[in-house]
BALOBA-1460 file (C-alpha; in Angstrom, 3 decimals):
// residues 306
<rec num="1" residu="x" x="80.776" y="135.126" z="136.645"/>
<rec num="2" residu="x" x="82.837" y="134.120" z="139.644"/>
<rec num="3" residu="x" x="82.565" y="137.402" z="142.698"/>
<rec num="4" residu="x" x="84.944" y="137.366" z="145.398"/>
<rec num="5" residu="x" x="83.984" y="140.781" z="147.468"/>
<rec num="6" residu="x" x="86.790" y="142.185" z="148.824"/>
<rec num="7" residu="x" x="87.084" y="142.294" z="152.747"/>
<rec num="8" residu="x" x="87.822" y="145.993" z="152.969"/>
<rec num="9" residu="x" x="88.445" y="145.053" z="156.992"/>
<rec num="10" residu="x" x="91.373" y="143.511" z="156.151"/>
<rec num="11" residu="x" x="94.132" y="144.528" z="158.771"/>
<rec num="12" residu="x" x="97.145" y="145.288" z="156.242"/>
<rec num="13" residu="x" x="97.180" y="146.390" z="152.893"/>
<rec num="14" residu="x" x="99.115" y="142.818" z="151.704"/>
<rec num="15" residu="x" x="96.017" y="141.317" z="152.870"/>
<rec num="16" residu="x" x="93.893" y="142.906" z="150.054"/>
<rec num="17" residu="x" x="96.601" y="142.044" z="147.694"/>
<rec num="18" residu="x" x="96.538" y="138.487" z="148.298"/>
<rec num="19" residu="x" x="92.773" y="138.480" z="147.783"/>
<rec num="20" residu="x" x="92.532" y="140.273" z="144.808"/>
<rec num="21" residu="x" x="95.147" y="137.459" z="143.416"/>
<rec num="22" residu="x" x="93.034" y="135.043" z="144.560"/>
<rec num="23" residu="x" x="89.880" y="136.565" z="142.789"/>
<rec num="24" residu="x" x="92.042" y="137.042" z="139.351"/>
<rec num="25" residu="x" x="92.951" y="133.379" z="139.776"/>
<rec num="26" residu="x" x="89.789" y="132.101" z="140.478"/>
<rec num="27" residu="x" x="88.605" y="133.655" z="137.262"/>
<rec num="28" residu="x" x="90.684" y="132.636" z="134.807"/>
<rec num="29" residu="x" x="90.400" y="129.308" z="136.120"/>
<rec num="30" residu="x" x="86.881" y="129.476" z="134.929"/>
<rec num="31" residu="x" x="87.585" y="130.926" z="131.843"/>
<rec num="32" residu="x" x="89.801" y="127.944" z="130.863"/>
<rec num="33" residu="x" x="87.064" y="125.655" z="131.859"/>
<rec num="34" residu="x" x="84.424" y="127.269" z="129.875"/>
<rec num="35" residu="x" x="87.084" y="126.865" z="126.986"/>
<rec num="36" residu="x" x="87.686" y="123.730" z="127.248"/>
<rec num="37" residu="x" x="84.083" y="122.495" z="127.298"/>
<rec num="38" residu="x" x="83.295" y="124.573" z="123.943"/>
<rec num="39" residu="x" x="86.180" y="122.887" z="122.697"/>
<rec num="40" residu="x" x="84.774" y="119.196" z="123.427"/>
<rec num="41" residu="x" x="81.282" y="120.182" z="122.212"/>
<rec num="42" residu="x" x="82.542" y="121.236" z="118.962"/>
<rec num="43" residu="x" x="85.565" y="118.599" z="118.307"/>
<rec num="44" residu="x" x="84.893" y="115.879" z="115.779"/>
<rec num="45" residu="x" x="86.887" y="112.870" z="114.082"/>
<rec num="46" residu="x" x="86.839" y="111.157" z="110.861"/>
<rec num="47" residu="x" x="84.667" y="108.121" z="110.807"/>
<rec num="48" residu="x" x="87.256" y="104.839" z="111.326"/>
<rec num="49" residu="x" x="86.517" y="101.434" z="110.740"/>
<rec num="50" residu="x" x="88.843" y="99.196" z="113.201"/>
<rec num="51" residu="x" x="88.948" y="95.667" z="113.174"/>
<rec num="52" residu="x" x="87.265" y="93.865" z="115.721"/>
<rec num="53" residu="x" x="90.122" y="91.998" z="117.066"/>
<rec num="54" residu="x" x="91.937" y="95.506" z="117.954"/>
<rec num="55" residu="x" x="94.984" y="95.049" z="120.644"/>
<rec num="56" residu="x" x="94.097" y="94.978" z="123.999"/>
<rec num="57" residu="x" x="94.591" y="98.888" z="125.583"/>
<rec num="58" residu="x" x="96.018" y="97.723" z="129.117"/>
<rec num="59" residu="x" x="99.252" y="96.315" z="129.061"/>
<rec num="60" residu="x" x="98.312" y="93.688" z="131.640"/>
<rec num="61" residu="x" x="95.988" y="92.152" z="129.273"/>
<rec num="62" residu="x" x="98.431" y="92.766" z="126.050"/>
<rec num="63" residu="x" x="101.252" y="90.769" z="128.416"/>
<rec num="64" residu="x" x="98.333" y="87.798" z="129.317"/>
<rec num="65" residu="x" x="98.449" y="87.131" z="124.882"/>
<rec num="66" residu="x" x="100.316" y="84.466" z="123.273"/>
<rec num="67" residu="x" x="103.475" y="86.248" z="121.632"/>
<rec num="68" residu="x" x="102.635" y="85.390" z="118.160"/>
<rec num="69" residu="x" x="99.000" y="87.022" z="118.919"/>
<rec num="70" residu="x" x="100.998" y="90.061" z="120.485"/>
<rec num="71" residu="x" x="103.073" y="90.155" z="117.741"/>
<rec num="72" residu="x" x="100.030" y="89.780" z="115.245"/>
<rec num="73" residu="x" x="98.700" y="92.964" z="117.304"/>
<rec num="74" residu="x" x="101.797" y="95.136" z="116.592"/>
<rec num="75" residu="x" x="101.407" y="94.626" z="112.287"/>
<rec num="76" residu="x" x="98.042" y="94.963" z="112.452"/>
<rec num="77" residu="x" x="98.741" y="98.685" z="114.107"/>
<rec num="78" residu="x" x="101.219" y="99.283" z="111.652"/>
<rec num="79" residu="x" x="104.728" y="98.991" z="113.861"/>
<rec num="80" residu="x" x="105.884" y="96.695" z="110.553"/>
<rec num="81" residu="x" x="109.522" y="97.165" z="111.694"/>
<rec num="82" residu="x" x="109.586" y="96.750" z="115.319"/>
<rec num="83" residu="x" x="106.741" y="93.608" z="114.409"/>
<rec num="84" residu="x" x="108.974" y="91.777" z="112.051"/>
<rec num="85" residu="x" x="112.206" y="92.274" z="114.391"/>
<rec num="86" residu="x" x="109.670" y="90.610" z="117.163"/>
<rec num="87" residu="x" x="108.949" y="87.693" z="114.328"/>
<rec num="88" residu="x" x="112.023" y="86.868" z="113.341"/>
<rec num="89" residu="x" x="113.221" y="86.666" z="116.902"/>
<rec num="90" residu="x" x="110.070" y="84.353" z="117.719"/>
<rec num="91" residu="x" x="111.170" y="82.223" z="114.702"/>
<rec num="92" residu="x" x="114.711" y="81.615" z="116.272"/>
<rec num="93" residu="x" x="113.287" y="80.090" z="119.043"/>
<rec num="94" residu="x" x="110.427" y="78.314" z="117.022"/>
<rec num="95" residu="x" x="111.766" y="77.728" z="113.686"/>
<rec num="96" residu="x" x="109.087" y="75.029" z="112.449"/>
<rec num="97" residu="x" x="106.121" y="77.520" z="113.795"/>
<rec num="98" residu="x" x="104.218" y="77.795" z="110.625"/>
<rec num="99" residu="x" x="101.727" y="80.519" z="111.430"/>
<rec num="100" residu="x" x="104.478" y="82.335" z="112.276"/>
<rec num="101" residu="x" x="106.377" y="81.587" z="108.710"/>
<rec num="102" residu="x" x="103.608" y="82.703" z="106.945"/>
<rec num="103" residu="x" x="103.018" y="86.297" z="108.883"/>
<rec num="104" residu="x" x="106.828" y="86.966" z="107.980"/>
<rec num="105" residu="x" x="105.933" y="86.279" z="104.520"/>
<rec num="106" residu="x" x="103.024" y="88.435" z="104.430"/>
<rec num="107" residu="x" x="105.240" y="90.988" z="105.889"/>
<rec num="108" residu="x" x="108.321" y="90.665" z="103.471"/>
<rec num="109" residu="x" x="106.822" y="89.206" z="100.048"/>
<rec num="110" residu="x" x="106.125" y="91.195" z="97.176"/>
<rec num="111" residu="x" x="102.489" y="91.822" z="97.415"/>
<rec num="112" residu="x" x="101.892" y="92.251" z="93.827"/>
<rec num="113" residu="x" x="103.638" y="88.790" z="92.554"/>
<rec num="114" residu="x" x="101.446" y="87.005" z="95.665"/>
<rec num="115" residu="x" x="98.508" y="88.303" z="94.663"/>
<rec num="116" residu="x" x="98.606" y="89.532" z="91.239"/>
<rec num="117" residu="x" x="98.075" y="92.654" z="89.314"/>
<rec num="118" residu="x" x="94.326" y="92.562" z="88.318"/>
<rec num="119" residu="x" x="92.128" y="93.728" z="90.784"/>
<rec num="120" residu="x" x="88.684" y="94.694" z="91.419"/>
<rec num="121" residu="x" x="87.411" y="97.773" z="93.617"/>
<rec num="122" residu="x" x="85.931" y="98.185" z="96.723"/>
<rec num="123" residu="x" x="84.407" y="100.684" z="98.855"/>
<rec num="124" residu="x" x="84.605" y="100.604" z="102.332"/>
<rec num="125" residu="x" x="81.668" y="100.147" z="104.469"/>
<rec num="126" residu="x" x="80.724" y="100.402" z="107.668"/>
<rec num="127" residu="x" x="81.967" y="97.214" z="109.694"/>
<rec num="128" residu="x" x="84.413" y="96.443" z="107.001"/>
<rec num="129" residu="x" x="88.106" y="95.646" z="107.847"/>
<rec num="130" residu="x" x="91.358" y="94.253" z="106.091"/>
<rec num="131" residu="x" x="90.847" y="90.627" z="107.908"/>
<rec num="132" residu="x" x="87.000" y="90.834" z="106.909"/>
<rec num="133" residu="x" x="87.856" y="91.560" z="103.414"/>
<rec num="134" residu="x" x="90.716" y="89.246" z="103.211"/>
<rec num="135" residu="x" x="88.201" y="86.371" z="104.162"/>
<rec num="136" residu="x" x="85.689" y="87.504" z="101.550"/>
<rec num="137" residu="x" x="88.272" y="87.933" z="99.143"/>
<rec num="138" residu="x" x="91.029" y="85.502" z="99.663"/>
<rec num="139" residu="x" x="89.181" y="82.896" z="101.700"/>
<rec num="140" residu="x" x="91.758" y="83.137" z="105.125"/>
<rec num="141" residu="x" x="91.069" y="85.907" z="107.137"/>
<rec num="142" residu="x" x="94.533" y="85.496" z="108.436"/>
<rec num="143" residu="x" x="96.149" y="86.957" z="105.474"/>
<rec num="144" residu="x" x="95.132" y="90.996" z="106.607"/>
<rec num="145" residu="x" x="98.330" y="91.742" z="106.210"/>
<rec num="146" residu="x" x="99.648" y="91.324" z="102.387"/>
<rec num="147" residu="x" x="96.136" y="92.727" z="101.882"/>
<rec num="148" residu="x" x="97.160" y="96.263" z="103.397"/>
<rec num="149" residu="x" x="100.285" y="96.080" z="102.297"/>
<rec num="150" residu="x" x="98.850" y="95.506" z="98.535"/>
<rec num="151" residu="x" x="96.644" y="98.344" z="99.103"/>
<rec num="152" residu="x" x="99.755" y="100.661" z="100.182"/>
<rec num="153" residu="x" x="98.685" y="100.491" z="103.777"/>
<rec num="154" residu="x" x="100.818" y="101.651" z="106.896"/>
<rec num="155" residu="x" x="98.523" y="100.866" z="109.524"/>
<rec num="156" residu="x" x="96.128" y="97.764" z="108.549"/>
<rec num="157" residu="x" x="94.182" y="98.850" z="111.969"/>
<rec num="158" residu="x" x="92.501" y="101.848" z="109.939"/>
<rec num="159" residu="x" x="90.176" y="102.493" z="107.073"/>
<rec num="160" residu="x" x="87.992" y="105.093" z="106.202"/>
<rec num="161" residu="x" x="84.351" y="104.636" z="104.952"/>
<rec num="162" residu="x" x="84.148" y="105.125" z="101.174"/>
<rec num="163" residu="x" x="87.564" y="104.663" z="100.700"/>
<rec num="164" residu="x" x="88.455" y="102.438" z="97.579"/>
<rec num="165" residu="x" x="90.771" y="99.583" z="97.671"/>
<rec num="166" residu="x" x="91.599" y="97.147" z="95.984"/>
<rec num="167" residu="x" x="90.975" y="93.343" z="95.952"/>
<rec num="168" residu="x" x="92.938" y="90.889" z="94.204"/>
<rec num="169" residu="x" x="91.112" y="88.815" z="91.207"/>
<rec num="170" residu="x" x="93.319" y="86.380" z="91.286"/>
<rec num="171" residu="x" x="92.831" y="84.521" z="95.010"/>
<rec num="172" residu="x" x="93.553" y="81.145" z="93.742"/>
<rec num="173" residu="x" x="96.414" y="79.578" z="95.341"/>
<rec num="174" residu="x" x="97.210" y="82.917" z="97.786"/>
<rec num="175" residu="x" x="96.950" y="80.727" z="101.203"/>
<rec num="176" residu="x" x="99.493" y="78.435" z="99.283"/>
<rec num="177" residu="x" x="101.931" y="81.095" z="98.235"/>
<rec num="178" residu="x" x="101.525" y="82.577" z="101.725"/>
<rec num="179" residu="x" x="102.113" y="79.540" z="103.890"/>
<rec num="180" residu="x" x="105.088" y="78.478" z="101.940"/>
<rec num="181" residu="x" x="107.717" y="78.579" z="104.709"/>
<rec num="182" residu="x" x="110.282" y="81.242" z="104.785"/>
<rec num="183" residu="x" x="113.933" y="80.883" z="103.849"/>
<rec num="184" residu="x" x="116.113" y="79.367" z="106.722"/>
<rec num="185" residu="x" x="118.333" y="80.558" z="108.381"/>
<rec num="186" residu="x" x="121.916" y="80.158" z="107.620"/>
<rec num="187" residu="x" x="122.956" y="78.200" z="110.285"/>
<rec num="188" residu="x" x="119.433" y="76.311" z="110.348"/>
<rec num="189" residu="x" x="119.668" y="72.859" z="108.614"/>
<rec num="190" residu="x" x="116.226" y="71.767" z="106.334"/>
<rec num="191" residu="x" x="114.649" y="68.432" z="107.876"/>
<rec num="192" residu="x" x="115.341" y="64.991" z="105.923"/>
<rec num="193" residu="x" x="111.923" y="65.172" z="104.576"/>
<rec num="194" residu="x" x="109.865" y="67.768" z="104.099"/>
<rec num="195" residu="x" x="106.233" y="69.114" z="101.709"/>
<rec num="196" residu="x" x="104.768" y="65.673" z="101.412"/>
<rec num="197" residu="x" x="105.402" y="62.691" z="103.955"/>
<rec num="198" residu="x" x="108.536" y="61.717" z="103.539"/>
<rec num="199" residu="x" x="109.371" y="63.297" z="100.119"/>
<rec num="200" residu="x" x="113.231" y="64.132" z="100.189"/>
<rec num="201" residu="x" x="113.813" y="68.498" z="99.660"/>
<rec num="202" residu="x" x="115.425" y="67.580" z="96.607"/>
<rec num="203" residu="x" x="112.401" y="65.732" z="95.313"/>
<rec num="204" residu="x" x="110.171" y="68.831" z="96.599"/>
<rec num="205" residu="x" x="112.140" y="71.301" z="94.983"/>
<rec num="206" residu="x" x="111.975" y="69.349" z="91.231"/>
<rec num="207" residu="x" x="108.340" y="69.137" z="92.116"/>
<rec num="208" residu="x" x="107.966" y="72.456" z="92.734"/>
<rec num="209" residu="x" x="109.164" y="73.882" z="89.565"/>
<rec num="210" residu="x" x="107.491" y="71.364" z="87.478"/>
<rec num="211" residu="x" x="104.373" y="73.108" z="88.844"/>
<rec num="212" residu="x" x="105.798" y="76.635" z="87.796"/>
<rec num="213" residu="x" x="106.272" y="75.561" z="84.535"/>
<rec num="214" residu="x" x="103.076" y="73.964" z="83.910"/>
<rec num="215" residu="x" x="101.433" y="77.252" z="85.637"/>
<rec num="216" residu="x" x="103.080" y="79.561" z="83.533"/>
<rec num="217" residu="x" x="101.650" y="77.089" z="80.559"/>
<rec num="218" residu="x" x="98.274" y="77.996" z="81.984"/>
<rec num="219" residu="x" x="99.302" y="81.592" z="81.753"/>
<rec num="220" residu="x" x="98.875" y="82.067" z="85.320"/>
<rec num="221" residu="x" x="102.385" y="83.619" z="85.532"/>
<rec num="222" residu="x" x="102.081" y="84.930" z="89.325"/>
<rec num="223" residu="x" x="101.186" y="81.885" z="90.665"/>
<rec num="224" residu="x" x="104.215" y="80.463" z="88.592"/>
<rec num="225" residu="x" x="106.409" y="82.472" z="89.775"/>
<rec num="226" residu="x" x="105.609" y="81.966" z="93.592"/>
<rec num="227" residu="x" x="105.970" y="78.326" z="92.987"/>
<rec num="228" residu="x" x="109.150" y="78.363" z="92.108"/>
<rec num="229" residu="x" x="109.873" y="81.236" z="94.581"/>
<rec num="230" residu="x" x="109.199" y="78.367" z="97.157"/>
<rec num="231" residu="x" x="111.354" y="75.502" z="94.982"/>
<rec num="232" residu="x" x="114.214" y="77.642" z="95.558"/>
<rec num="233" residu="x" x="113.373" y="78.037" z="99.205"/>
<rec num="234" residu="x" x="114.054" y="74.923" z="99.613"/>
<rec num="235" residu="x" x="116.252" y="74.123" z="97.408"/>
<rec num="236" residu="x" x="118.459" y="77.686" z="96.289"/>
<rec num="237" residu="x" x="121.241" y="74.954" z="93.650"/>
<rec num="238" residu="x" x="118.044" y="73.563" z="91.307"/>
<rec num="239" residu="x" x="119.212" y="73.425" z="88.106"/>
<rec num="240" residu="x" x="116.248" y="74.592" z="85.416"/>
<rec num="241" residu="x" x="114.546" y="71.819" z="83.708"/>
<rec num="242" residu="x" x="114.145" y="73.156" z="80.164"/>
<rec num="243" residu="x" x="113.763" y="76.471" z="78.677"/>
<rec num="244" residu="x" x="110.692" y="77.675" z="80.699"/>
<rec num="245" residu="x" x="111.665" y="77.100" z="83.679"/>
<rec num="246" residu="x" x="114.732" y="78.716" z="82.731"/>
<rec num="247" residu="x" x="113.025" y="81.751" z="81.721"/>
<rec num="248" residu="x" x="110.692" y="81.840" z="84.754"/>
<rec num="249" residu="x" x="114.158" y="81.602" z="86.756"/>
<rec num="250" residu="x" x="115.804" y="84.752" z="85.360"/>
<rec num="251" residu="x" x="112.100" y="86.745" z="85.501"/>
<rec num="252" residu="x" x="112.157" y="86.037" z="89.343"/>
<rec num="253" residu="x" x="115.439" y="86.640" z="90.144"/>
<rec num="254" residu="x" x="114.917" y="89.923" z="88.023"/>
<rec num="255" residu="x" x="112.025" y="90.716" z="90.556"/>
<rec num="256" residu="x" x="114.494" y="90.117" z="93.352"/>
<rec num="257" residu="x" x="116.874" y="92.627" z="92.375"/>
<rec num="258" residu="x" x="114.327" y="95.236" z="91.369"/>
<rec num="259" residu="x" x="113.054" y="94.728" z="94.897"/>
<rec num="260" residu="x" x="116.523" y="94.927" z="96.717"/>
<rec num="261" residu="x" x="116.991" y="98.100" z="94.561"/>
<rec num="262" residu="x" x="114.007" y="99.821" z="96.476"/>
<rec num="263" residu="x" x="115.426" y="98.997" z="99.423"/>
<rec num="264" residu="x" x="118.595" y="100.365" z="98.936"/>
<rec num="265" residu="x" x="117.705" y="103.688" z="97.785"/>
<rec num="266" residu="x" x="115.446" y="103.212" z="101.235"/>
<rec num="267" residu="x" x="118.717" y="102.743" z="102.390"/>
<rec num="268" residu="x" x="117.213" y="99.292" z="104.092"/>
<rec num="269" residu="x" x="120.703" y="98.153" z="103.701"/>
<rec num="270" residu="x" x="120.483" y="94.777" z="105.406"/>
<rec num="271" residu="x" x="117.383" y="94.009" z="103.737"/>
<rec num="272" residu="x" x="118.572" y="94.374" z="99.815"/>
<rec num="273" residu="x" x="121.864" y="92.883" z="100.655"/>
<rec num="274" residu="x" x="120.031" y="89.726" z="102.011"/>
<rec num="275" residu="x" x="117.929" y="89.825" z="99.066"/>
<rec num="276" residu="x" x="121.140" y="89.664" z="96.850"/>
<rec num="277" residu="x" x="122.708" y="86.968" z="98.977"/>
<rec num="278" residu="x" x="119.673" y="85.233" z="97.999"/>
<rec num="279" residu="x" x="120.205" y="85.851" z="94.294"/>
<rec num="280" residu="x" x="123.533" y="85.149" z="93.785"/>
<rec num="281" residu="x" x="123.018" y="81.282" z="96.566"/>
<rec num="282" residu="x" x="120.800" y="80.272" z="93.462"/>
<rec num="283" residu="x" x="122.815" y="82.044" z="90.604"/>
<rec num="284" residu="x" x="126.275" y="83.441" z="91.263"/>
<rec num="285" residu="x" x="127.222" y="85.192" z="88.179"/>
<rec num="286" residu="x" x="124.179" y="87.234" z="88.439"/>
<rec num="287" residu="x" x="126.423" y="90.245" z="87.735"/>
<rec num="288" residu="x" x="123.723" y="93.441" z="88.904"/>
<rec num="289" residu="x" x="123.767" y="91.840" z="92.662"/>
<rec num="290" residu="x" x="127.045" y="91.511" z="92.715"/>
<rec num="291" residu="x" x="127.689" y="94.902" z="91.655"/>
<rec num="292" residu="x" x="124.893" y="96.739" z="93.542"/>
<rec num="293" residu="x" x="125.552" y="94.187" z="96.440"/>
<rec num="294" residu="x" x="128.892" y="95.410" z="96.768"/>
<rec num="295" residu="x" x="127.826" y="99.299" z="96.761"/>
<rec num="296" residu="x" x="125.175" y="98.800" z="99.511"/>
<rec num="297" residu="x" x="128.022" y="97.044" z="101.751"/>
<rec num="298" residu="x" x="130.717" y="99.909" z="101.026"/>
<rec num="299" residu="x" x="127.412" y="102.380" z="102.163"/>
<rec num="300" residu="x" x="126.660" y="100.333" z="104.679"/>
<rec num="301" residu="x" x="130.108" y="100.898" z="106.206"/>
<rec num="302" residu="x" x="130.435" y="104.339" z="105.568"/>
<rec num="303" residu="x" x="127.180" y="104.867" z="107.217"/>
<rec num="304" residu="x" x="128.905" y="103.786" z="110.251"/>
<rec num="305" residu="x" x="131.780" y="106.130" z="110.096"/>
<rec num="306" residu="x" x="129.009" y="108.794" z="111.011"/>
């Protein structure tokens, strides 16, 4: 208890006022104080695993970091839009970075047809984090971020202890799939030679889906399929050599679509139209993206309007 006597001496009645509002402030500064400290004692917070390569807190360190680090920083926090935006412009200005090609791919594949669908579980211990797990698990602890995103993951920065996730059985040829380089941009051109020495893109691209088809022979239909996902990259007017390949063809541009359809009911316009842009470069009468293609630019421009 905070006492203030009261000078009774005082020569004028305002002067007793203004100490009696300086006693009542006095004490209920006090009480807030008291408060606040029985609020700190009995606070408490879930118990978060963070990865040990957290960003930096100051922003004079975070401006000291390579911008692909930086940029690394911002997905592993779970800014996925404002990170990609940051990627794609680092990739205009550094188009043959590969590190770089393979975050965006982390970012923007299909988790499921990277890494497959049969999993095993695990429980989250202390010390444990997505780029731990994705080196135990997938052998490249660089690849944190398609292993979130797998596991449904906004913000790859936080897990809980004795939450379950799950890890991918199938890690053979995931750093592969991963690193394959992204599509180029339109007004890029693809080098004279590219994949192996001086093997012409054509040459990579039959290569390429020769390997899908013997793949799928092997039934390892996900690893197939991102094969020829990366034929096509470099290549979107191969023609399919035989029936399998033919099939494999029509079940990945089938995955395509089904993913550009999420995105347009996400109303990520620009996204599932470049998705269908995609599908109809390697097969223009592929009548669904044309169709749904056209609805999300009509949208797109009535969104506008507002």
């Amino acid at each position: 208890m905070i006492s203030m006597p009261i000078d009774t001496r005082a020569t004028s009645p305002d002067a007793a006022r203004r100490q009696r509002r300086t006693l009542a402030t006095l004490m209920a500064l006090a009480t807030l104080a008291v408060g606040g400290c029985a609020t700190l004692r009995g606070g408490h917070s879930s118990v978060v695993v963070t990865p040990s390569s957290a960003p930096a807190s100051s922003s004079a360190s975070a401006s000291r970091e390579p911008p692909l680090t930086a940029i690394g920083n911002r997905l592993q926090s779970g800014h996925y839009a404002e990170g990609e935006k940051a990627l794609r412009q680092y990739l205009e200005q550094h188009p043959g970075d590969r590190a770089a090609q393979a975050m965006l791919r982390q970012l923007t594949a299909d988790p499921r047809q990277v890494l497959g669908e049969r999993w095993r579980t695990h429980v989250v211990q202390p010390g444990d984090s997505y780029s731990t797990l994705a080196e135990r698990y997938l052998g490249d602890p660089n690849l944190f971020l398609i292993l979130a995103r797998y596991n449904g993951s906004t913000n790859p920065s936080r897990l809980r202890v004795g939450e379950t996730l799950h890890m991918p059985l199938s890690a053979a040829d995931t750093a592969a799939a991963v690193a394959a380089p992204a599509p180029a941009p339109a007004a890029a051109t693809m080098p004279a030679a590219t994949v192996r020495g001086t093997e012409a893109p054509a040459a990579a691209a039959r290569r390429l889906q020769e390997e899908s088809v013997s793949l799928l022979g092997q039934g390892q239909q996900q690893q197939a399929l991102a094969r020829l996902d990366q034929a096509l990259a470099i290549d979107p007017h191969l023609k399919p050599a035989g029936t399998g390949a033919a099939a494999l063809r029509t079940q990945l541009l089938d995955s395509y679509h089904e993913r550009a359809i999420v995105l347009y009911r996400d109303q990520q316009l620009d996204k599932a139209i470049a998705l269908w842009d995609r599908i109809l470069a390697i097969e223009p009468d592929y009548e669904p993206a044309i169709v749904y293609r056209t609805r999300a630019r009509e949208l797109k421009q009535r969104l506008k309007q507002y």
